[in-house]
C-alpha positions in Angstrom: 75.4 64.0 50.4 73.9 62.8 47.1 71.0 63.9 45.5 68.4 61.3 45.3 68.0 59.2 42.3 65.0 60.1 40.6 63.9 56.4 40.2 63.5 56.3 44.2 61.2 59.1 44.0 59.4 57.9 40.6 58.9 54.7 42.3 57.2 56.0 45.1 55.3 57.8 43.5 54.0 57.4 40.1 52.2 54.3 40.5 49.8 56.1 43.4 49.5 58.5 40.9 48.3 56.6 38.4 45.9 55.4 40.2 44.7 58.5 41.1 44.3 59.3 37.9 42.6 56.2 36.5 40.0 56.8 39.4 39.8 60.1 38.4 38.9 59.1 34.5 36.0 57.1 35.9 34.8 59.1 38.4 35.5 62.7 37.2 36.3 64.8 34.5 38.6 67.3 33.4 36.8 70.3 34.5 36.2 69.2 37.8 39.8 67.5 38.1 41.6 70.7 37.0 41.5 73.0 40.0 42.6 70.5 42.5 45.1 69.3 40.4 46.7 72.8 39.5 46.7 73.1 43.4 48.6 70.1 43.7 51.0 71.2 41.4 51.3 74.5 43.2 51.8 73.1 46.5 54.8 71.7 45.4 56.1 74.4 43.4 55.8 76.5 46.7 57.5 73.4 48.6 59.8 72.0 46.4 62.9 73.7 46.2 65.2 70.9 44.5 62.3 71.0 42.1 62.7 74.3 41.5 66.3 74.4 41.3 66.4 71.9 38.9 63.9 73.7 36.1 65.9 76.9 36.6 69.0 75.0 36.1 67.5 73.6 32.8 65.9 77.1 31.5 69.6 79.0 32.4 71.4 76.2 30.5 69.0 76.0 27.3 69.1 80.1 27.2 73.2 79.6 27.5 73.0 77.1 24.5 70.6 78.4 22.2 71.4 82.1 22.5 67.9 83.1 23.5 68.1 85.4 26.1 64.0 85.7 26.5 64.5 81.8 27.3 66.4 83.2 30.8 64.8 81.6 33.9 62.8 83.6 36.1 60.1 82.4 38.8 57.1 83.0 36.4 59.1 81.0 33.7 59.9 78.1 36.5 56.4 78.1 37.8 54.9 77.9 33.9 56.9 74.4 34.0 55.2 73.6 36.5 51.6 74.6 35.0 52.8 73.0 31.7 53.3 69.7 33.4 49.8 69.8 35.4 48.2 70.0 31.4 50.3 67.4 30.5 48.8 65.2 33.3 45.2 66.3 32.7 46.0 65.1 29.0 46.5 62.0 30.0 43.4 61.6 31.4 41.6 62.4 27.8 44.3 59.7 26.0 43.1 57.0 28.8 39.3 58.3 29.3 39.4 57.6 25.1 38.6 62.0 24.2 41.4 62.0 22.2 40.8 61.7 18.8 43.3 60.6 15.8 42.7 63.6 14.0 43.2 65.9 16.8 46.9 65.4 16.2 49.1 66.3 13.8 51.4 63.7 12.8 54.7 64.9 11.2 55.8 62.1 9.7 58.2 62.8 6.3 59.5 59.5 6.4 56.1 57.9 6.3 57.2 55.7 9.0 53.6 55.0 10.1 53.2 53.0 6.7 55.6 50.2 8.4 54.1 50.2 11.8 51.9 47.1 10.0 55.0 45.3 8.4 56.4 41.7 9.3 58.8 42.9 12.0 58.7 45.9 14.2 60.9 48.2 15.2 62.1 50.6 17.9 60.9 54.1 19.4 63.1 56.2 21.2 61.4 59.0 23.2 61.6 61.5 25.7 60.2 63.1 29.1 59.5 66.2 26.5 55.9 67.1 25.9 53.1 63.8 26.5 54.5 60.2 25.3 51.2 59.2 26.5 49.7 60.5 23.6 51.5 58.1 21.3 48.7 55.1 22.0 47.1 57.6 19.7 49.4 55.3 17.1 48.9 51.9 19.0 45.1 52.4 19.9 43.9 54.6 17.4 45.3 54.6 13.9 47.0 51.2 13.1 46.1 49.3 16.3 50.0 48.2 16.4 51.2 46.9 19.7 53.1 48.8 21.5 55.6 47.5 24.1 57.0 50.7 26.3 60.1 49.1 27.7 60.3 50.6 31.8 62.7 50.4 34.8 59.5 50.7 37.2 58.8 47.3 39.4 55.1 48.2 39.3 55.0 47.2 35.7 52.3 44.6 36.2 50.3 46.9 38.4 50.3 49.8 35.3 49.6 47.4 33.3 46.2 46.4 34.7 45.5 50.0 34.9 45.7 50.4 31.2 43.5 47.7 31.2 40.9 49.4 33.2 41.5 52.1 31.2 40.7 51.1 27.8 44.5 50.4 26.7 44.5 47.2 25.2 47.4 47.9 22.1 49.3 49.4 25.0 51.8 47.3 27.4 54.5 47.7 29.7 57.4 45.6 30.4 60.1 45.7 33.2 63.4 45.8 31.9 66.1 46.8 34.7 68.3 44.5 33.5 69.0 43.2 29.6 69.3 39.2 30.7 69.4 36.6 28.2 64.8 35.9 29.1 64.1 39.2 28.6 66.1 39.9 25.3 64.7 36.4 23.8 60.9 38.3 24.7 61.5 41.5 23.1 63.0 39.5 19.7 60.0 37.5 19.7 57.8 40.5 20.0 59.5 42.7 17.2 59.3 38.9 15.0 55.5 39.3 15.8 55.5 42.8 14.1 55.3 44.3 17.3 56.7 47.8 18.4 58.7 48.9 21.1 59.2 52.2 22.8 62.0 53.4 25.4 62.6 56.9 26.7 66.7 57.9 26.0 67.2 60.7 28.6 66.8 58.7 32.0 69.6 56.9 33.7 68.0 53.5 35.9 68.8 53.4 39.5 70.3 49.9 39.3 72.6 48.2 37.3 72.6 51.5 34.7 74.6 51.2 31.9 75.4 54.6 31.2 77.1 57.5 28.6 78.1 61.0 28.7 77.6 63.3 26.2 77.5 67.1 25.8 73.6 68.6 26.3 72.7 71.8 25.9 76.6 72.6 26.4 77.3 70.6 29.5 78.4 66.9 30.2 75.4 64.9 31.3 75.2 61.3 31.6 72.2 59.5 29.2 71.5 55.7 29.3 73.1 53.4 27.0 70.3 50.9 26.5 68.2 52.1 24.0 71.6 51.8 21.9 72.2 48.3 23.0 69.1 47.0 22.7 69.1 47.9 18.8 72.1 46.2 18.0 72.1 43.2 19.8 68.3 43.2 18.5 69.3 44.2 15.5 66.6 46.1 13.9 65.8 49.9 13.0 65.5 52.8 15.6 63.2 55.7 15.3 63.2 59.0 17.4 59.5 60.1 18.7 59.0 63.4 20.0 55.4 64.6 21.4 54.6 68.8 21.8 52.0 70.4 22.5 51.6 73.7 20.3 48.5 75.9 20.7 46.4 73.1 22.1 47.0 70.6 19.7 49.2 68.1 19.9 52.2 67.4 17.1 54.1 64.2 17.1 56.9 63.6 15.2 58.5 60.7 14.1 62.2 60.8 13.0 63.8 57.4 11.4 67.4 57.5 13.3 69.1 54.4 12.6 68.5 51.7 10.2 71.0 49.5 12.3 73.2 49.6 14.9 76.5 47.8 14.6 79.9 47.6 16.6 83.3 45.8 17.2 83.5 44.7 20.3 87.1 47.0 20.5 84.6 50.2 19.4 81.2 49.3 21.2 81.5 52.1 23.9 82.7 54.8 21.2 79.8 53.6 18.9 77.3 53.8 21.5 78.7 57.3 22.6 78.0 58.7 18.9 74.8 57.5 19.0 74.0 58.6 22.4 75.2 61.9 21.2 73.1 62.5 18.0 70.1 61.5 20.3 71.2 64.3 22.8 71.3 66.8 20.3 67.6 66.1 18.7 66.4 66.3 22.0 67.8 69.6 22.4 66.6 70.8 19.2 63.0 69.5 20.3 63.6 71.4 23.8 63.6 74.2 21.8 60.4 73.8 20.2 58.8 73.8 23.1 60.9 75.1 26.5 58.5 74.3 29.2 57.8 70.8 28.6 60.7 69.2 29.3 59.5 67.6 32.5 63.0 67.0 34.4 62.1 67.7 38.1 65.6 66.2 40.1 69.1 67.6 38.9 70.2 66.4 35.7 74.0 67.7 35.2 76.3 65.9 37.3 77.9 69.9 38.7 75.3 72.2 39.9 75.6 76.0 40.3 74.2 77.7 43.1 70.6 78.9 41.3 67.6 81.2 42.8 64.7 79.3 44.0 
């Protein structure tokens, strides 16, 4: 029997909790939020043995590939992910609830690619579920007031987007894209013509109609999605990596220029994508490495799976 697609479980849930979380940055606050929410979190780390399968599967692979044996999984090690991801969550209630502050964050930025978030055309973040992507409407909302279009796979897309609203997100908006169809390709050129951004995670597959790649991360074949690829070259414009970790309570983002352009003959377009795919892959790995517990990757990722302690 096949293991559930992630999207089925993302769709059923992430939108409720979102709304539980918006209600939660009107009505409560961090303090009194964080108990219940680190007994949520523990409830399913007692209950949720794929869950827990899958970030021992991640921690054994990323020891195998870096070398690091103190990176080894153990049941402390798997529950930290857990407890990792509940502070991630409670860190998105400060970016929406408005307590996070510009200069809270360290911005690594050696390309000074934040000087062309205002140009004529915008361009194209890639990110990751690694560390808090949420925390990058600290460049749409706070520093340069760009706009920021986060390119999704979830149908509730208009429902998020009216909680953003709520929430004090108006440089912030998310657009459906399972499919790349002529309509929604003519939107996003006209956006980047406005000098409008947009941002896609790289390491999830969609449940439908998934164009997809494999590629070698952290030493096994996995499969990664091919759109963020094809949606820079048939847009044709440059394509930037942004990672998001938190170190020592503060948050660093970095922002990596990755592509300039992305170009192909139609004879070479799945081998050009491939190599992309694969340099993508293996800054994301590098990143995993900065920061080992905050890859949040709860279903299983590598198409084999070895029997793992849960």
């Amino acid at each position: 029997m096949n293991p559930q697609h992630w999207a089925q479980h993302q769709e059923r849930g992430s939108f409720l909790l979102m709304r539980l979380t918006a209600w939660a940055t009107r009505h409560l606050g961090r303090r009194l939020l964080s108990p219940l929410l680190h007994l949520i979190v523990l409830y399913f780390f007692l209950f949720g043995r794929r869950a827990r399968q899958s970030i021992w599967d991640y921690q054994r692979r990323l020891a195998l590939w870096s070398g690091r044996e103190a990176l080894r999984p153990s049941l402390r090690s798997v529950f930290g992910q857990f407890m990792a991801f509940a502070d991630a969550l409670l860190d998105k209630l400060d970016v929406w609830n408005g307590r996070l502050r510009l200069e809270q964050i360290e911005i690594r930025d050696p390309a000074n690619l934040r000087a062309q978030l205002q140009g004529p055309r915008g361009q194209m973040l890639v990110g990751a579920h690694l560390g808090n992507l949420e925390v990058c409407r600290a460049l749409a909302e706070l520093g340069e007031q760009v706009q920021m279009n986060v390119l999704v796979h979830t149908k509730h897309a208009a429902q998020f987007n009216r909680l953003l609203g709520q929430a004090g997100a108006s440089h912030l908006r998310l657009i459906q894209v399972s499919e790349l169809d002529p309509a929604i390709m003519l939107q996003l050129s006209q956006r980047l013509e406005r000098g409008e951004w947009l941002a896609i995670a790289g390491d999830r597959v969609p449940l439908h109609g998934a164009r997809k790649t494999r590629v070698d991360f952290l030493g096994q074949p996995a499969d990664l999605p091919q759109g963020p690829w094809l949606l820079a070259g048939l847009l044709q414009c440059p394509i930037n990596l942004l990672f998001c970790l938190k170190q020592a309570q503060r948050y660093q983002l970095t922002l990596e220029p990755f592509a300039e352009r992305i170009e192909w003959r139609r004879s070479e377009r799945e081998q050009v994508i491939r190599g992309w795919a694969q340099r993508y892959a293996d800054r994301l790995g590098h990143h995993c490495l900065q920061a080992p517990q905050q890859w949040f990757n709860f279903f299983p990722f590598w198409n084999s799976h070895d029997d793992t302690p849960a």
